[in-house]
gemmi code that builds the backbone of each chain (N, CA, C; Angstrom):
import gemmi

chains = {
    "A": [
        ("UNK", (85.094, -30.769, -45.299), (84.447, -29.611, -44.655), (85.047, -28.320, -45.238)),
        ("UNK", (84.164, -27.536, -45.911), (84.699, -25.931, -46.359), (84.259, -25.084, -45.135)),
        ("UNK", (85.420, -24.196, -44.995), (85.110, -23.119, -44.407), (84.279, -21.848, -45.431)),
        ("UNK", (83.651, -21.612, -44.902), (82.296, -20.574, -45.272), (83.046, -18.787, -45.028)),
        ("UNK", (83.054, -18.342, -46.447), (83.349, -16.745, -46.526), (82.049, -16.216, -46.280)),
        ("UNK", (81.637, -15.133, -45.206), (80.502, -14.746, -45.169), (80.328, -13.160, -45.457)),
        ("UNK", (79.993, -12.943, -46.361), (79.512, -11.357, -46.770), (78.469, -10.309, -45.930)),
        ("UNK", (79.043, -9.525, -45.320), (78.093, -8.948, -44.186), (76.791, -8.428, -45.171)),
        ("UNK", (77.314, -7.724, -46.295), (76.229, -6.577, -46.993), (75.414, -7.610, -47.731)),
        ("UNK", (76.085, -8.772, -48.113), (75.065, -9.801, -48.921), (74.240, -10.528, -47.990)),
        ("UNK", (74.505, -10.508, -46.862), (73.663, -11.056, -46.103), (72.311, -10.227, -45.455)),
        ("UNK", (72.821, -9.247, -45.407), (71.554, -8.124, -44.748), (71.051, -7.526, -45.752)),
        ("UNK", (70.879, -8.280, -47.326), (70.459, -7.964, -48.618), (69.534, -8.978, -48.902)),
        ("UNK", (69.597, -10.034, -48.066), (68.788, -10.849, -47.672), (67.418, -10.680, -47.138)),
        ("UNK", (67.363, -9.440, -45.873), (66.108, -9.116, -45.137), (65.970, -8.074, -45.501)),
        ("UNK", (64.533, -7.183, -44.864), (64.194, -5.901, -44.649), (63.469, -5.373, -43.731)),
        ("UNK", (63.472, -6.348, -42.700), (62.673, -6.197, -41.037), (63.392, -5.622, -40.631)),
        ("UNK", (62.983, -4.839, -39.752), (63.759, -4.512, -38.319), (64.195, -4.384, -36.620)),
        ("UNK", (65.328, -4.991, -36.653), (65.100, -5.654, -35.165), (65.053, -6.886, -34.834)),
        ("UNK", (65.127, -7.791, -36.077), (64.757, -9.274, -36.022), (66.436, -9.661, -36.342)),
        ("UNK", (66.975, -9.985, -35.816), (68.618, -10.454, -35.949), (68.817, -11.831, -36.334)),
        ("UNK", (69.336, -11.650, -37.736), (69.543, -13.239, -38.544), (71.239, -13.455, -37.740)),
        ("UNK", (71.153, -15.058, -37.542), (72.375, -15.782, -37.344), (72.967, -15.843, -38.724)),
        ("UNK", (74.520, -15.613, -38.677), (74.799, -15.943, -40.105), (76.203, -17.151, -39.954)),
        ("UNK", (76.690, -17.165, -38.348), (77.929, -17.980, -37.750), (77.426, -18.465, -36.629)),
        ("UNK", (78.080, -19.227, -35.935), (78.344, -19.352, -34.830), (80.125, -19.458, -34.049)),
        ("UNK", (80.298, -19.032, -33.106), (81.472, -18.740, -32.756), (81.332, -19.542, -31.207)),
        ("UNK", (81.969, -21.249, -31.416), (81.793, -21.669, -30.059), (80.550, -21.676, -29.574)),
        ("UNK", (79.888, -21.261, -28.163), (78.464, -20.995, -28.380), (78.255, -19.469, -28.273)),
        ("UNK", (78.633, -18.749, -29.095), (78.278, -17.627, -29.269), (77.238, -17.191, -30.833)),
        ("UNK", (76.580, -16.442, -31.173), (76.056, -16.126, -32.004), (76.072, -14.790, -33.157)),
        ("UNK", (76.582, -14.937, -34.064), (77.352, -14.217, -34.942), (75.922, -13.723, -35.845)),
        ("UNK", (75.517, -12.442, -35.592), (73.838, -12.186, -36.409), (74.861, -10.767, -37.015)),
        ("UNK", (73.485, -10.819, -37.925), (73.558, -8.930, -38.703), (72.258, -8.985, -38.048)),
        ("UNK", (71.885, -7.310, -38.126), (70.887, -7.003, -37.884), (70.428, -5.134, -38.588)),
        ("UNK", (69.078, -4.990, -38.956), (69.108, -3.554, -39.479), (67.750, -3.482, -38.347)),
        ("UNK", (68.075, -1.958, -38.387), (67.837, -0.985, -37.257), (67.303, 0.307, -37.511)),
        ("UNK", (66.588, 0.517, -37.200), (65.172, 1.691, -37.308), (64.329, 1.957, -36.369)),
        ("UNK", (64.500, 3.530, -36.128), (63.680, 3.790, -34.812), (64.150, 3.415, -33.590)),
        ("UNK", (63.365, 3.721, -32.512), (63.502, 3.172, -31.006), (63.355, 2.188, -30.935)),
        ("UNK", (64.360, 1.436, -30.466), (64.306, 0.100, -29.434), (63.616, 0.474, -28.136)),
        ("UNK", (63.248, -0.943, -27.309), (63.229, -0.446, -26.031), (64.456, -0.369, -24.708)),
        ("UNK", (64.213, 0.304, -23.764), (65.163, 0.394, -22.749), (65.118, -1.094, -22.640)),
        ("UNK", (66.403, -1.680, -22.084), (66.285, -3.107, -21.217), (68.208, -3.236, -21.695)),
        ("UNK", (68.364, -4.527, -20.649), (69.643, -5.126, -19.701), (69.532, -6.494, -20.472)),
        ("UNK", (70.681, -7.092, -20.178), (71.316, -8.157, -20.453), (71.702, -8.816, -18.902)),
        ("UNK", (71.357, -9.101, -18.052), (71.913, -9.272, -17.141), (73.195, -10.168, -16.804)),
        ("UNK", (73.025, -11.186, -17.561), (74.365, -12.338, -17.555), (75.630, -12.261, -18.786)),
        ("UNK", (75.168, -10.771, -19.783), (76.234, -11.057, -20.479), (76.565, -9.545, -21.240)),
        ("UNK", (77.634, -9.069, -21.620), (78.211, -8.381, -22.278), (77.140, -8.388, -24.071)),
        ("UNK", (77.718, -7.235, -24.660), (76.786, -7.386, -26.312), (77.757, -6.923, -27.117)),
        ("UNK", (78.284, -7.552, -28.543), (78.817, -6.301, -29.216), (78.263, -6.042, -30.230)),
        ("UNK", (78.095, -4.873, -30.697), (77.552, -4.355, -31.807), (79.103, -3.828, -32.802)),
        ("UNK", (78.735, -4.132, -33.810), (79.542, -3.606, -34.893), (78.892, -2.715, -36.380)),
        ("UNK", (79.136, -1.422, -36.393), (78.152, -0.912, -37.631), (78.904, -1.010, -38.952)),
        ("UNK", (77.794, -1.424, -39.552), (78.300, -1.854, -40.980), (77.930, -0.724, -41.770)),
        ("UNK", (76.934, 0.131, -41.865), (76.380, 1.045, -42.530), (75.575, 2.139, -41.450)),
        ("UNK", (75.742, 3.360, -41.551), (74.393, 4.258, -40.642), (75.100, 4.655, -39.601)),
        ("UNK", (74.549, 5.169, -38.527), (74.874, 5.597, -37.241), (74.356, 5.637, -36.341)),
        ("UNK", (74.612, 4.635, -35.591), (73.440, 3.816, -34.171), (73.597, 4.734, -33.019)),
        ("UNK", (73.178, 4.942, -32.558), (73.119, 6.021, -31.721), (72.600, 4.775, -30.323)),
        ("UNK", (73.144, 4.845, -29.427), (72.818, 3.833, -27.937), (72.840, 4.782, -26.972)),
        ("UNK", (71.438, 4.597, -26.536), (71.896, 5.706, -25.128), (71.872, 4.928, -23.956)),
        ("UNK", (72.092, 5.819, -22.904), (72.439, 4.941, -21.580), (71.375, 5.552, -20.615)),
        ("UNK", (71.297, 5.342, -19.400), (70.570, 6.431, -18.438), (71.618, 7.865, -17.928)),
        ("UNK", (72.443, 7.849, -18.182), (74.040, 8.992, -18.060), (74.499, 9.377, -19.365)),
        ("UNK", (74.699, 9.084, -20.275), (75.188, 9.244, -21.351), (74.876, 8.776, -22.872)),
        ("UNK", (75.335, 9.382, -24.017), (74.707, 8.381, -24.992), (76.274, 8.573, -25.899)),
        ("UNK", (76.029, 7.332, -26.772), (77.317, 7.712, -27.441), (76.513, 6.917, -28.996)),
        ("UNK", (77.495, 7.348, -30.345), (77.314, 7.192, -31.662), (78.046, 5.950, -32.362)),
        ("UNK", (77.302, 5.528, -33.220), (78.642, 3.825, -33.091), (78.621, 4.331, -34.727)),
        ("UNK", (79.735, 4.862, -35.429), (79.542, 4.364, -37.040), (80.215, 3.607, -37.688)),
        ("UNK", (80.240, 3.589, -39.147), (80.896, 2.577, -39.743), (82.034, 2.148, -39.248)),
        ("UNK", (82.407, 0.680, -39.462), (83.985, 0.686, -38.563), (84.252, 0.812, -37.249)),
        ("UNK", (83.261, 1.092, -37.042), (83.231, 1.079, -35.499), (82.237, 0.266, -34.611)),
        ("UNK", (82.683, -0.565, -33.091), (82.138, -1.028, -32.380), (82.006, -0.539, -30.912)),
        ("UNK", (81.052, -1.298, -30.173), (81.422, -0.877, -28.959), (80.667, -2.372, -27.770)),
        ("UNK", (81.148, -2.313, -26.520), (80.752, -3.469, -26.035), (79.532, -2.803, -25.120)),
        ("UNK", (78.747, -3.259, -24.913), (77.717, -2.631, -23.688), (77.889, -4.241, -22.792)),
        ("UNK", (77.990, -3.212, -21.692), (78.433, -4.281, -20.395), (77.206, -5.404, -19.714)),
        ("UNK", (77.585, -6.271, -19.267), (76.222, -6.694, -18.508), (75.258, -5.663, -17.727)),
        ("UNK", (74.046, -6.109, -17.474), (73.420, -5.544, -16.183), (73.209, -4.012, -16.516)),
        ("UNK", (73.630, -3.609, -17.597), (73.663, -1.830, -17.954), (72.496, -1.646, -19.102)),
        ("UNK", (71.314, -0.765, -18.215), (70.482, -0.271, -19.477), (70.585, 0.421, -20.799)),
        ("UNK", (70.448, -0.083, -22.050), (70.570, 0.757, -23.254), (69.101, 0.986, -23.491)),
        ("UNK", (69.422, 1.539, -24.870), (68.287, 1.983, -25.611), (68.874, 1.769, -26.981)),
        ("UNK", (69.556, 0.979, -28.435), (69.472, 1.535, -28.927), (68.721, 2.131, -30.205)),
        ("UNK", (69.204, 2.873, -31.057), (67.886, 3.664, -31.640), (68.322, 4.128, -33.050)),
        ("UNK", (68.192, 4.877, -34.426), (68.353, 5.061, -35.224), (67.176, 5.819, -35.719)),
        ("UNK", (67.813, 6.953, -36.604), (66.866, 8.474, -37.499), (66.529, 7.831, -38.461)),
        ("UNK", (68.143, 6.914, -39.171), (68.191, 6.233, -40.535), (68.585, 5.047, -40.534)),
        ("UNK", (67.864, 4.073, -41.225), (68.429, 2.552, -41.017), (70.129, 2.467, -41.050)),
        ("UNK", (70.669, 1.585, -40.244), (71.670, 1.153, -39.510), (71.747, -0.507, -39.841)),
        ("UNK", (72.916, -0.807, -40.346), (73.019, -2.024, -40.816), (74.256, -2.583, -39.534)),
        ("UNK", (74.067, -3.482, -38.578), (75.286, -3.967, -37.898), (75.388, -5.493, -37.470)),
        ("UNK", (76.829, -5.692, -37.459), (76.642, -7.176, -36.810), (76.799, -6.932, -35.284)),
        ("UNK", (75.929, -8.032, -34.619), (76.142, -8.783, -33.683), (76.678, -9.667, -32.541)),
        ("UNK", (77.357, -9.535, -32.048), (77.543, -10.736, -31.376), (77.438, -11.203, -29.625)),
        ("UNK", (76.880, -12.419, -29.010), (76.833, -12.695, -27.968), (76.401, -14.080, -27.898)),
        ("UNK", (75.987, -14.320, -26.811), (75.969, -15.733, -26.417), (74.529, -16.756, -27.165)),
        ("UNK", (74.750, -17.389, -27.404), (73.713, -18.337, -28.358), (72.496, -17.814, -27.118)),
        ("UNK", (70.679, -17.952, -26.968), (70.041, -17.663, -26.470), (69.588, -16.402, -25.572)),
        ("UNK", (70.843, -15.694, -26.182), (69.842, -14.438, -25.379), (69.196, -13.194, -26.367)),
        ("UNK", (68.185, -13.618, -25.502), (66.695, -12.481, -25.628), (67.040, -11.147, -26.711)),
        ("UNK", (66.977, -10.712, -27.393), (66.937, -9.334, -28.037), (66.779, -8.269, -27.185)),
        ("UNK", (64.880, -8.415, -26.151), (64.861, -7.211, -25.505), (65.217, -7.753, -23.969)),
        ("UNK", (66.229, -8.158, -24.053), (66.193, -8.635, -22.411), (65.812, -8.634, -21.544)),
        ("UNK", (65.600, -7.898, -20.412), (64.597, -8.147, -19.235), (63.356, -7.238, -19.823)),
        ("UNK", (63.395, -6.587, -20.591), (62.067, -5.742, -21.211), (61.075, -6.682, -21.727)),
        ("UNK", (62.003, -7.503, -22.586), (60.404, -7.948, -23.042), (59.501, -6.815, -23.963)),
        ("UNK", (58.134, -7.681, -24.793), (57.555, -6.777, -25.440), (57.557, -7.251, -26.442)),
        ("UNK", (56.775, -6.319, -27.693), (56.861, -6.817, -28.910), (57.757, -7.232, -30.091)),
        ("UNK", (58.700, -6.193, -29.372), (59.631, -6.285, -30.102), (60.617, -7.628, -29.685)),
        ("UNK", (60.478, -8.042, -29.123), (61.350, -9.387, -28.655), (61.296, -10.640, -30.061)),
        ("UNK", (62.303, -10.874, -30.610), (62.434, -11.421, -31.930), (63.448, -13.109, -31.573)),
        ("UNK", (62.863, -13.755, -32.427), (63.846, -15.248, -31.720), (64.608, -15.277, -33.105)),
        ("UNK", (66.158, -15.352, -33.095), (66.763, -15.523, -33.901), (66.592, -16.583, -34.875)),
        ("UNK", (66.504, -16.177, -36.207), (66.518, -16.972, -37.610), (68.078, -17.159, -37.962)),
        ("UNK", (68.175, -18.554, -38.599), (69.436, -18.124, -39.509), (69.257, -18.153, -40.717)),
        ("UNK", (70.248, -17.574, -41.040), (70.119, -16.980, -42.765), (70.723, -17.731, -43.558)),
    ],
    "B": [
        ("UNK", (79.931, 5.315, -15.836), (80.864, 4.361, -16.257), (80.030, 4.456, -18.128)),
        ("UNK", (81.287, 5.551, -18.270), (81.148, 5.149, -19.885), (81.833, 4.165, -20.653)),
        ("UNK", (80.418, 4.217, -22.134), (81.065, 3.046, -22.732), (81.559, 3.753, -23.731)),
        ("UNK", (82.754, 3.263, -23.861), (83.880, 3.340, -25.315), (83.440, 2.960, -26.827)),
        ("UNK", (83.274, 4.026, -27.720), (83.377, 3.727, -28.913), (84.743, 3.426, -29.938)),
        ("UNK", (84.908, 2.609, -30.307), (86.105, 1.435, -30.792), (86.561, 1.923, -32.377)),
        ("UNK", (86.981, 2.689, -32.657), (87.404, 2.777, -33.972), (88.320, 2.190, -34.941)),
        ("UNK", (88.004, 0.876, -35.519), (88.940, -0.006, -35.783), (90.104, 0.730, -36.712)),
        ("UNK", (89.662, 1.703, -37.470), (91.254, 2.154, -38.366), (92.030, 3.048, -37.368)),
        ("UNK", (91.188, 3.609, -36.409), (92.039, 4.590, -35.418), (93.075, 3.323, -34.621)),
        ("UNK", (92.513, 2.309, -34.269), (93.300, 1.365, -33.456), (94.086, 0.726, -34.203)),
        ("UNK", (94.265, 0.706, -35.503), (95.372, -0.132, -36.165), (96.259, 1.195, -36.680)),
        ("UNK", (95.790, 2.587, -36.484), (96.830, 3.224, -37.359), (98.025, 3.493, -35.995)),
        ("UNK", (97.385, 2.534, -34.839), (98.665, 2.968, -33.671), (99.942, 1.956, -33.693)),
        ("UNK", (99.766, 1.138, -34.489), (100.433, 0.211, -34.142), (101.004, -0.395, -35.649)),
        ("UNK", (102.454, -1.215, -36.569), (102.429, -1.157, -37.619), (102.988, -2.650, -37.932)),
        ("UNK", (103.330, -3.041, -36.778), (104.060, -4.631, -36.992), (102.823, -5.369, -37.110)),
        ("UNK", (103.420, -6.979, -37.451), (102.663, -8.188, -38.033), (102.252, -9.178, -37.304)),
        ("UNK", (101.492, -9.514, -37.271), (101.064, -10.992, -36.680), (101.198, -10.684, -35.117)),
        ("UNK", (100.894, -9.447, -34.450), (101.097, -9.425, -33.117), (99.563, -8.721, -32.968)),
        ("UNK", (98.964, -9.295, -32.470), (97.528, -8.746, -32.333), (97.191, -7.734, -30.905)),
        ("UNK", (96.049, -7.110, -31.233), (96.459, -5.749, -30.043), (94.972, -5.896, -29.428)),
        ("UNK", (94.683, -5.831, -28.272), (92.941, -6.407, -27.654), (92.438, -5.233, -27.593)),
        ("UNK", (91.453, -4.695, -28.435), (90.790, -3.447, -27.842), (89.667, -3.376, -27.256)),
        ("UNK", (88.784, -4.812, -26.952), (87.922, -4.484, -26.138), (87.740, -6.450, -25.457)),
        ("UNK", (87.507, -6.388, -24.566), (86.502, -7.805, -23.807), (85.395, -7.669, -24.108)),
        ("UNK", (84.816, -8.877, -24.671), (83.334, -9.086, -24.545), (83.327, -10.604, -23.874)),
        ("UNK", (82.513, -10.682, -22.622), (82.794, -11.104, -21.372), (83.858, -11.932, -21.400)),
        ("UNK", (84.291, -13.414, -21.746), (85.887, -14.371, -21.609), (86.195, -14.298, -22.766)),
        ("UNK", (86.050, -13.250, -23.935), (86.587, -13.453, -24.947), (87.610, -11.924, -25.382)),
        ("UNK", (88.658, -12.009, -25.920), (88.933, -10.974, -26.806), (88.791, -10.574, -27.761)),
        ("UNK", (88.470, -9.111, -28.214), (88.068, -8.586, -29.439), (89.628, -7.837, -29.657)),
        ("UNK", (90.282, -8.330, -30.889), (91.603, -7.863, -31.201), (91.533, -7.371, -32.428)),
        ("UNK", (92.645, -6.526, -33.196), (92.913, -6.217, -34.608), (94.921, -6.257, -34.508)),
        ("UNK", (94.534, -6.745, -35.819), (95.906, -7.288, -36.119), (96.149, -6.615, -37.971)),
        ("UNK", (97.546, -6.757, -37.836), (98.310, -6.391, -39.175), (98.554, -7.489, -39.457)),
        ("UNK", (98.701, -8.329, -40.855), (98.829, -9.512, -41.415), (99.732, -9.162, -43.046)),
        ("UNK", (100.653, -10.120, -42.895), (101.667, -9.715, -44.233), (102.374, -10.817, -44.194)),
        ("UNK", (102.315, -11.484, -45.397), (103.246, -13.003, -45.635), (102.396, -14.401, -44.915)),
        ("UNK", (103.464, -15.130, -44.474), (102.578, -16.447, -44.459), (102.905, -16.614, -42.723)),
        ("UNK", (102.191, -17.202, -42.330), (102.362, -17.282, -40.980), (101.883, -18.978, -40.963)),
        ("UNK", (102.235, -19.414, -39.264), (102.528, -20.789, -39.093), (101.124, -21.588, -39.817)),
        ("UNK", (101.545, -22.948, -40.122), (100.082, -23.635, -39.520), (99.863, -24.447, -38.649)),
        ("UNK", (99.300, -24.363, -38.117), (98.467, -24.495, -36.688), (96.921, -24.645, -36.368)),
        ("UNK", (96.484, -25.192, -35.112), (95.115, -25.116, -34.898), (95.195, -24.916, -33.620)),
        ("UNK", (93.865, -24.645, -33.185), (93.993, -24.364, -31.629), (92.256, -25.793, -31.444)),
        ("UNK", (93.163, -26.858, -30.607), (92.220, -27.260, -30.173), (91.034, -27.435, -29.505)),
        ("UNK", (90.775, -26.312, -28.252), (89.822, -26.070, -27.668), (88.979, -24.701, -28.156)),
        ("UNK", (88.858, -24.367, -29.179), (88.281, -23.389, -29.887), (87.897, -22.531, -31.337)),
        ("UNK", (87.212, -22.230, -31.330), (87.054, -21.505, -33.084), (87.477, -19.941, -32.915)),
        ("UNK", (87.879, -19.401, -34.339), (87.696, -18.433, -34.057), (87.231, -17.107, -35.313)),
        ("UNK", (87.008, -16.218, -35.230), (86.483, -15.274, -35.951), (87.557, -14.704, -36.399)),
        ("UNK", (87.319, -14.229, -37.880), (88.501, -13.229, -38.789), (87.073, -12.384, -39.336)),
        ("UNK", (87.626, -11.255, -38.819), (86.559, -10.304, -39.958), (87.833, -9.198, -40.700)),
        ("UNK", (87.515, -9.199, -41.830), (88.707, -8.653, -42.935), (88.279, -7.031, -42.428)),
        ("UNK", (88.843, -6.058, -42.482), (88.531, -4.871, -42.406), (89.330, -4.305, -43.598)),
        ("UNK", (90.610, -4.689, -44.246), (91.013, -4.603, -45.387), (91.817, -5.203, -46.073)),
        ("UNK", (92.417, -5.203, -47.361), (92.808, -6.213, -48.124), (92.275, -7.355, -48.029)),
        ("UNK", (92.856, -8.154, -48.902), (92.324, -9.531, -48.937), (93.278, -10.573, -48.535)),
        ("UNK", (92.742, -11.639, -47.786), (93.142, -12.146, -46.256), (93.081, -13.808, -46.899)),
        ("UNK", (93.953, -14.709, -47.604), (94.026, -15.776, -47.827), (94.211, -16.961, -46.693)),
        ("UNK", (93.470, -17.581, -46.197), (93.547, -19.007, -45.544), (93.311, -20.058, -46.289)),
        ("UNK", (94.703, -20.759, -46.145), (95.225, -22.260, -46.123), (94.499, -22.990, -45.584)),
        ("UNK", (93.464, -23.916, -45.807), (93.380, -25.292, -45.183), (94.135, -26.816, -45.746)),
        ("UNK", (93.944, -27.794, -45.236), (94.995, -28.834, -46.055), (93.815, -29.207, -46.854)),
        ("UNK", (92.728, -28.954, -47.435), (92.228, -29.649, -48.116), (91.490, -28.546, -49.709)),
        ("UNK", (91.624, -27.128, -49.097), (90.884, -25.940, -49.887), (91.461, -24.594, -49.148)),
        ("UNK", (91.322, -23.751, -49.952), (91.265, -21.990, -49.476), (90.341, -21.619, -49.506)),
        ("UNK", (90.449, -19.967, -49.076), (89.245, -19.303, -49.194), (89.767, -17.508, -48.941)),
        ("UNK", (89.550, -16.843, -49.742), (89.845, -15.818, -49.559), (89.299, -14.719, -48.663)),
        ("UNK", (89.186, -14.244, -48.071), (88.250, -12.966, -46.896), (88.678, -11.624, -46.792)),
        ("UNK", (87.647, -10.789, -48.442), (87.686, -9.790, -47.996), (87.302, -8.431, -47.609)),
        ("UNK", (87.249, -7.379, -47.777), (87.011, -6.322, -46.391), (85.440, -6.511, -46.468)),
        ("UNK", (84.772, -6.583, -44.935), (83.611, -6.712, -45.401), (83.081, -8.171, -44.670)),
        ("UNK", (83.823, -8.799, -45.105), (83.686, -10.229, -44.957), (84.794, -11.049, -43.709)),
        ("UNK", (83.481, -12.060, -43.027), (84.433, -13.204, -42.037), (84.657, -14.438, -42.071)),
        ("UNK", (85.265, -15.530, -41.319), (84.924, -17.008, -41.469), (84.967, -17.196, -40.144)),
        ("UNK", (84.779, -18.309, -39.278), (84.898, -18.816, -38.705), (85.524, -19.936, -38.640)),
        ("UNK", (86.745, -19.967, -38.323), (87.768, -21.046, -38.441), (87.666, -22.146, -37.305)),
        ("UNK", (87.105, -22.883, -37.409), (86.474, -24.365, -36.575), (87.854, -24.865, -35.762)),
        ("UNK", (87.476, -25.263, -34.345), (88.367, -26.127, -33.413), (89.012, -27.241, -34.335)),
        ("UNK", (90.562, -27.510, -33.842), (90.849, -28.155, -34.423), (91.148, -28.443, -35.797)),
        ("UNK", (91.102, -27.415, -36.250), (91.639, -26.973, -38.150), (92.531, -26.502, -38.442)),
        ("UNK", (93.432, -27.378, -39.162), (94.456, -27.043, -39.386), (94.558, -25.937, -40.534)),
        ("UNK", (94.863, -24.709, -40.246), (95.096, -23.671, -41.282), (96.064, -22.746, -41.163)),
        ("UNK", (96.310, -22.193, -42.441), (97.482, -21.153, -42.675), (96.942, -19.673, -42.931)),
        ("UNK", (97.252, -18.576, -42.338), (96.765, -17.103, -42.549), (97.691, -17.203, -43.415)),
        ("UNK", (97.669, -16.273, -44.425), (98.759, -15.289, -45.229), (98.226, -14.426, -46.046)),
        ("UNK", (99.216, -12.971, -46.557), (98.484, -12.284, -47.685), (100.100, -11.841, -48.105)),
        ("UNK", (99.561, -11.632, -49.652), (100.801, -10.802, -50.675), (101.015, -9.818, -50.369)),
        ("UNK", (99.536, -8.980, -49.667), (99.732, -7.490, -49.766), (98.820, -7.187, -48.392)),
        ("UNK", (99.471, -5.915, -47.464), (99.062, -5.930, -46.151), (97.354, -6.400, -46.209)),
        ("UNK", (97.270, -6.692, -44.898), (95.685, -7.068, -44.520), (95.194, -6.688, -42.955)),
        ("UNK", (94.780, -5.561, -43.172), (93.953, -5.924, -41.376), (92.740, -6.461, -40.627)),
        ("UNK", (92.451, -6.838, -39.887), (91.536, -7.725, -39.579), (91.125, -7.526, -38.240)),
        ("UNK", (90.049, -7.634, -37.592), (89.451, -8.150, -36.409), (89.523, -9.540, -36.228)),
        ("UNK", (89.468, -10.101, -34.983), (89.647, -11.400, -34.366), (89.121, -11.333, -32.898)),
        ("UNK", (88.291, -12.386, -33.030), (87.523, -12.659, -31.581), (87.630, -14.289, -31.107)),
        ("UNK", (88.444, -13.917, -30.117), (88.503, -15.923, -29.495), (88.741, -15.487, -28.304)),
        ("UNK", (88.932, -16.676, -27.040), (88.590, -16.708, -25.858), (90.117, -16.357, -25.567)),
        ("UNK", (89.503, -15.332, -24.217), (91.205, -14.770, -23.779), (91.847, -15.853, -23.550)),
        ("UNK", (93.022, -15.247, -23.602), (94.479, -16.455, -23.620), (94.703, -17.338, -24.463)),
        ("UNK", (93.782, -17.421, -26.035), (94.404, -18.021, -26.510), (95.904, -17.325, -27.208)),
        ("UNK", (96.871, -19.062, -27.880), (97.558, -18.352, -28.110), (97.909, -18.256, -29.953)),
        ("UNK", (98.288, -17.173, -30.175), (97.955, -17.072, -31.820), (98.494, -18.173, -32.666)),
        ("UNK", (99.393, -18.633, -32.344), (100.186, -19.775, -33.133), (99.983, -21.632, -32.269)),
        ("UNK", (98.482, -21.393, -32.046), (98.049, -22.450, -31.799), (99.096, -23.677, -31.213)),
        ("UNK", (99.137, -24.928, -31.682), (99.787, -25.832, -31.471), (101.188, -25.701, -31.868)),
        ("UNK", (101.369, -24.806, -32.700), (102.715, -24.705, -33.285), (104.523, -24.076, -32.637)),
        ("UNK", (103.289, -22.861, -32.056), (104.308, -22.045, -31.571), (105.482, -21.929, -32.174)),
        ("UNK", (106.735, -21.462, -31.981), (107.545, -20.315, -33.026), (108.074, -19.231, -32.511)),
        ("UNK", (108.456, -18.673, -33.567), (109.006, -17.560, -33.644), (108.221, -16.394, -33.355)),
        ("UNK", (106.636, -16.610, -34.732), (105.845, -15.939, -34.765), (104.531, -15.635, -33.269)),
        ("UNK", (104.889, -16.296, -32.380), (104.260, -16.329, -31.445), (104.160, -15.229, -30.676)),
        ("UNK", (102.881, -14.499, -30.376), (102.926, -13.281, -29.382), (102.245, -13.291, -28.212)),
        ("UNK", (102.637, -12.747, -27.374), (101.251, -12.218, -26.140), (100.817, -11.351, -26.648)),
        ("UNK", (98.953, -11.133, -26.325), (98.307, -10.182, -26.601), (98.527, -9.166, -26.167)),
        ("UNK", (98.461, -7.963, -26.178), (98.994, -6.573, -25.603), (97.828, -5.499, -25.878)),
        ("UNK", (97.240, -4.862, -24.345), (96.066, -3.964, -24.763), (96.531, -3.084, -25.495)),
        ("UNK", (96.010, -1.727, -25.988), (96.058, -0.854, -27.109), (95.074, 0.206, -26.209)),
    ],
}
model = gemmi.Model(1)
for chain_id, residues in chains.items():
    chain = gemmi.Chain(chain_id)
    for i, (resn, *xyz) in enumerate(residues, 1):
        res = gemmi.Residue()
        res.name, res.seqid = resn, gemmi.SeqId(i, " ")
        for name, pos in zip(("N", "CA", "C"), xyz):
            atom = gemmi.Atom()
            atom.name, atom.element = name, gemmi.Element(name[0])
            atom.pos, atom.b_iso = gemmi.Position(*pos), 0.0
            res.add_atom(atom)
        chain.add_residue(res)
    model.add_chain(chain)
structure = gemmi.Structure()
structure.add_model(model)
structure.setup_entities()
């Protein structure tokens, strides 16, 4: 069994959708995606679980219903259960992922944008 | 209740010792840590879990008993339950690490090199 080196930028060199979050690990049952990012998402919750985003490229901008804050390179942040985001991007935004194997993209929203994870 | 944006070089330039990892955020039973890495550290596995290395800089050599693999900035692995492996680097390395709270860093081995996690 080899352990697998995984290249974030070679992997999201792979797609050019947006919003559709490729698996590239798994961590236990958690799910290890990149994802690129353009435009508005919709508002919606996670209800049973925490999210982290990590930006690889760009500047994700997440707002809240109180506040909004900027995620850039090198930088992450956790959005809590049960707490509405939005997030959103001027200019594509390259970031990884991570949370629990099966959950939803737009969580209780729903919509078109709701994407079922591929792996890459 | 704001959410925290995580600046991984701001959180490692607080801290300068080795192999003692620092938690800067929960994502729900797991910790999200960054650590300083220099020389060879135990080998060990942790049986009830995998876990994530994402390189944030230098290049990050793991030992398995059968192959290596180098990880760097940019790049992660997922080190599988039950695998026996060795961290080490020639030249500093920092890193992110995500596994379930309480584990402990020196797996089965324990040591010298052994730490409690400590928030940041």
């Amino acid at each position: 069994m080899t352990v697998d080196v995984i290249d974030l930028r070679s992997k999201l060199a792979q797609f050019a959708d947006h919003w559709a979050p490729r698996r590239v690990a798994r961590l236990n049952d958690y799910d290890v995606k990149v994802v690129r990012i353009l435009g508005d998402f919709v508002w919606h919750s996670h209800e049973d679980t925490d999210e982290l985003f990590l930006v690889v490229s760009g500047d994700l901008t997440i707002d809240f219903r109180d506040h909004r804050i900027v995620v850039g390179p090198g930088q992450l942040c956790i959005v809590p259960r049960g707490v509405e985001h939005r997030p959103r991007a001027d200019a594509e935004v390259t970031a990884l992922l991570i949370e629990p194997s099966g959950v939803v993209n737009t969580g209780d929203a729903g919509g078109e944008l709701t994407s079922v994870t591929q792996d890459l």
